[in-house]
C-alpha positions, 0 to 999 in steps of 0.5 A, a space after each residue: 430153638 435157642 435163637 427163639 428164646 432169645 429173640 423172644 426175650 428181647 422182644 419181650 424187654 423192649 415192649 416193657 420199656 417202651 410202653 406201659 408207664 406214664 413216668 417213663 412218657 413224663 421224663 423223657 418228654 422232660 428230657 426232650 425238652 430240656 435237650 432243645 433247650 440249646 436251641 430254644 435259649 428260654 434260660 439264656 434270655 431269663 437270666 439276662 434278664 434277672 441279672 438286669 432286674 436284680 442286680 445291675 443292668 451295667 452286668 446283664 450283658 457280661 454277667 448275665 449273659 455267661 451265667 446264662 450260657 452255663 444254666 443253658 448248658 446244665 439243662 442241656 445236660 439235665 436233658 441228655 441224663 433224663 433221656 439216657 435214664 428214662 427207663 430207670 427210676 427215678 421218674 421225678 424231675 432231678 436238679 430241683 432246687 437250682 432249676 425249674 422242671 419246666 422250660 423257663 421263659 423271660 418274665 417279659 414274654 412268654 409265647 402262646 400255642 403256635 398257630 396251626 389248625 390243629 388249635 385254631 378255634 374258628 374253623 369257619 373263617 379260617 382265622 385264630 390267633 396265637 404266635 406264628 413262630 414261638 420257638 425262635 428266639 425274641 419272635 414275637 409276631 402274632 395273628 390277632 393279638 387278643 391279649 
């Protein structure tokens, strides 16, 4: 009778923050996508850029590329915090004031829906555009360009 309770308890536990609460979805999501951005290096590439616009394209590639691989590293972490902490308040976006809650893109191109049926909007022919690979950094194909 004493395994039940317990095992009752846990089960009881784990439904509580596993479902029921939209702040929870909102900041894990956050911190996934935070997580991958190693992996999708939006930061690394915007922050060459900003030092080039802003400062002096002679420093973009040495200035800017290692305060890149820092910024990429802090929302990795920011990621890994928010993942850890997502059943816990707060549910707000933390690190505010030095990085965006969203993942960042170069102001020079940021990519559009991947192409897939799930949004392609002529299901008749078969053909829609959008990118073809938008995670891959500097991939820039696109299926009828519309814009």
């Amino acid at each position: 009778m004493r395994n039940t309770f317990s095992f009752l308890g846990l089960t009881v536990l784990l439904g509580v923050l596993a479902t029921g609460c939209a702040n929870m979805e909102n900041k894990m999501g956050r911190g996934l996508s935070n997580t991958g951005e190693i992996f999708r290096g939006g930061e690394y590439r915007r922050t060459i850029e900003q030092t080039a616009l802003f400062e002096t394209p002679d420093q973009a590639y040495t200035t800017g590329a290692l305060r890149g691989i820092h910024r990429t590293m802090a929302r990795t972490g920011i990621g890994l915090y928010e993942i850890l902490t997502f059943p816990f308040p707060p549910y707000r976006p933390v690190f505010t004031k030095h990085f965006a809650p969203n993942p960042v893109y170069p102001d020079n191109y940021t990519p559009n829906l991947i192409e897939d049926s799930m949004f392609a909007t002529d299901t008749y022919t078969g053909f829609s555009g959008g990118d073809t690979l938008p995670f891959v950094p500097g991939s820039r194909f696109q299926i009828f360009e519309t814009r």
